[in-house]
C-alpha positions as CSV (number, residue, x, y, z in Angstrom):
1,X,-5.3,-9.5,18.4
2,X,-3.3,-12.3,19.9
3,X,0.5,-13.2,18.7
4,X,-0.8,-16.9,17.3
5,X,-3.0,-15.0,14.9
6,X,-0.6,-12.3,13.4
7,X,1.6,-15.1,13.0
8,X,-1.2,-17.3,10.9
9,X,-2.0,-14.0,9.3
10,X,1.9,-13.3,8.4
11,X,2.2,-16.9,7.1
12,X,-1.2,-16.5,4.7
13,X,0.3,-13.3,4.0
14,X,3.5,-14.5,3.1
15,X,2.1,-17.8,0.8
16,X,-0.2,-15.7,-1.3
17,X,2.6,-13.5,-2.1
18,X,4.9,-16.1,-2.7
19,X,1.7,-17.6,-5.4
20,X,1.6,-14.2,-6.5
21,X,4.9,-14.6,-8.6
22,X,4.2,-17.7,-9.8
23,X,0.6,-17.4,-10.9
24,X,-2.2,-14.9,-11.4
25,X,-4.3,-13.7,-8.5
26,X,-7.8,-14.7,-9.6
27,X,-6.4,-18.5,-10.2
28,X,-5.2,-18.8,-6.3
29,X,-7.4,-20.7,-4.3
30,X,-7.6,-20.2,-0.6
31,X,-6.9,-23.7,-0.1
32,X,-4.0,-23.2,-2.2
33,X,-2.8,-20.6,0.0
34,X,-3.9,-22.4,3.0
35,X,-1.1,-25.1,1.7
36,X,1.5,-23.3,0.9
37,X,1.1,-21.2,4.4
38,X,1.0,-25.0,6.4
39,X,-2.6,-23.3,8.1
40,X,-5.7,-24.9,8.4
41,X,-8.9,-23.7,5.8
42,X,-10.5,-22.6,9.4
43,X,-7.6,-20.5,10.7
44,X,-7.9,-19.0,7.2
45,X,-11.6,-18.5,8.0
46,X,-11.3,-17.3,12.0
47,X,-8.6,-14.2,10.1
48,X,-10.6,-13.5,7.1
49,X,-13.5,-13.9,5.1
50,X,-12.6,-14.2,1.6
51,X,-9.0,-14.0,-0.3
52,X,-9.1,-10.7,-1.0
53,X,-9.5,-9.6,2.9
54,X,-5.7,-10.6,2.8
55,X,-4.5,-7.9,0.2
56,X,-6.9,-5.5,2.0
57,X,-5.4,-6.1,5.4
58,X,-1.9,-6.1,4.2
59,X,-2.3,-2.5,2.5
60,X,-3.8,-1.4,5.8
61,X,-1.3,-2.2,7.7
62,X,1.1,-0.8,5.1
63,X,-0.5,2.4,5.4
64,X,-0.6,2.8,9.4
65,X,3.0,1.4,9.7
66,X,3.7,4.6,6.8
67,X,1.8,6.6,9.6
68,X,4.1,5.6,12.6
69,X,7.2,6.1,10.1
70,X,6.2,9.9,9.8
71,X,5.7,9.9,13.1
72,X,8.9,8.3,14.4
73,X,10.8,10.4,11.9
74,X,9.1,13.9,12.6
75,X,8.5,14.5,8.9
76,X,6.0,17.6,9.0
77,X,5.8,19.3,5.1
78,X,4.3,17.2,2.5
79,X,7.3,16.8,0.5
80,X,9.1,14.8,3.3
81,X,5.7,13.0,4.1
82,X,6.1,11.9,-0.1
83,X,9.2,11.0,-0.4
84,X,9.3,8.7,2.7
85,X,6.2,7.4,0.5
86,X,8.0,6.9,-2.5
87,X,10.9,5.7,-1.4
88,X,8.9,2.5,0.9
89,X,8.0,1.7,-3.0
90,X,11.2,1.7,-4.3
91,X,12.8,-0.4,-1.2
92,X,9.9,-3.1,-1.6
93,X,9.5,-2.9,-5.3
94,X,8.3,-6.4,-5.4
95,X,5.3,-5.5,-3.1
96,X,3.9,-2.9,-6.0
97,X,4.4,-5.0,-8.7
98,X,2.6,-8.0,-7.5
99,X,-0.3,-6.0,-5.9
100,X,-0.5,-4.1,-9.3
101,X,0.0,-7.7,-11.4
102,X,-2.9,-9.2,-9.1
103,X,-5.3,-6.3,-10.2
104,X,-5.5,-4.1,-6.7
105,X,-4.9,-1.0,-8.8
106,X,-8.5,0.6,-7.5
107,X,-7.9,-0.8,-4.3
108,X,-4.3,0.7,-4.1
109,X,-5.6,4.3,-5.0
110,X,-8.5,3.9,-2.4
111,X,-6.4,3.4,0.4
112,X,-4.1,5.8,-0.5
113,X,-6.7,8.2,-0.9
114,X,-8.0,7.7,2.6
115,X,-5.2,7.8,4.1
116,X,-3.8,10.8,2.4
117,X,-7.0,12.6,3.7
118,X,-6.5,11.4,7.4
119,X,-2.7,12.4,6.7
120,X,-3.8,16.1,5.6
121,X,-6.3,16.1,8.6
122,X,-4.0,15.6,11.2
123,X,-0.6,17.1,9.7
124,X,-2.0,20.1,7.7
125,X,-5.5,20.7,9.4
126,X,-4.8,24.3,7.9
127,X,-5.1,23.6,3.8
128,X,-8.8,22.2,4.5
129,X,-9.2,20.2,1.7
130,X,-12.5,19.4,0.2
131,X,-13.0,15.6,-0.7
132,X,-12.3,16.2,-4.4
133,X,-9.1,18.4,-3.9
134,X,-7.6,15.3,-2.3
135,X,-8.7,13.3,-4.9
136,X,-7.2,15.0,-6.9
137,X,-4.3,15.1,-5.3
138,X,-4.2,11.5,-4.2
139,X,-4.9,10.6,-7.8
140,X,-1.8,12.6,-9.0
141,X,0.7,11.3,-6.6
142,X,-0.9,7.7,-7.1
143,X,-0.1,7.4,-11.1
144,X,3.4,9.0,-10.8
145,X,3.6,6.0,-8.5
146,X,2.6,3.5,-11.1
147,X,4.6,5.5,-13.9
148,X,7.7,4.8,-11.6
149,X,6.8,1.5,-10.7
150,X,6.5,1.0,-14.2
151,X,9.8,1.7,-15.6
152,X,11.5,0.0,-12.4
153,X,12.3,3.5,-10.4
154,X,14.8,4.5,-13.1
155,X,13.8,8.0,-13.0
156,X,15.4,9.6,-9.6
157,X,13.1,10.1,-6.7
158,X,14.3,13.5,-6.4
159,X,12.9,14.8,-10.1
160,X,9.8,13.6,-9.2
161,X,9.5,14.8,-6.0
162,X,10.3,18.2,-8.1
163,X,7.7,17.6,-10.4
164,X,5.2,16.9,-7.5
165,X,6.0,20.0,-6.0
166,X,5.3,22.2,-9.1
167,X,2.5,20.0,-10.8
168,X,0.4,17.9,-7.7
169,X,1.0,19.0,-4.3
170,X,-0.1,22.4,-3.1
């Protein structure tokens, strides 16, 4: 992808976030967006197909820059792997909110899902998980998420982390 498009991308990005806190998602209009984001309604078009391919590519590329981060940082065992997820939440608390506000809670869990599997495939090949084990655990980790998100990260990151250990991860 060329630098002019991530950059029309990061600015449609950036105005339907900035709508996001002002207004509900399913009252934005693309050419609200395309406004507030100074872009034309066919660069909107030449990036994506519909408003909701912006929230989709945004979580995607959440989810592969969480990839490189475990990378980067080395972090092998799952708990590491969580708490580096868990704490991108609480450092961007915002970004949860307005995804969550904005109705993407299926969306959220499906793309943590699938990436939790790809994460278990290539980090811990050995626990060969069938599809609904990591369901299940993807489901777990994914409403202590909301909980937290929830009551604003009061509780400390390392009692759940605890409680994932004992209760959700194997």
């Amino acid at each position: 992808m060329n630098m002019k498009s991530l950059h029309t991308q990061q600015q449609i990005e950036e105005a339907l976030f900035s709508l996001l806190q002002k207004k509900p998602y399913a009252e934005i209009s693309i050419a609200e967006i395309t406004r507030k984001a100074h872009v034309s309604r066919t660069s909107f078009y030449r990036n994506y197909s519909q408003k909701n391919d912006v929230l989709t590519l945004f979580l995607a590329n959440q989810y592969k820059k969480f990839i490189v981060d475990i990378n980067e940082h080395k972090l092998k065992t799952l708990t590491k792997q969580l708490i580096a997820y868990l704490t991108f939440f609480k450092e961007n608390p915002k970004v949860m909110k307005i995804l969550l506000d904005a109705g993407f809670e299926g969306s959220l869990l499906n793309f943590q899902t699938r990436y939790l599997k790809k994460l278990l495939g290539v980090y811990h090949p050995d626990l060969n998980l069938p599809d609904y084990a990591v369901a299940y655990q993807s489901g777990g980790i994914y409403m202590l998420l909301i909980w937290w998100v929830k009551q604003d990260y009061q509780t400390p990151l390392e009692d759940l982390i605890n409680y994932a250990e004992k209760h959700i991860m194997l």
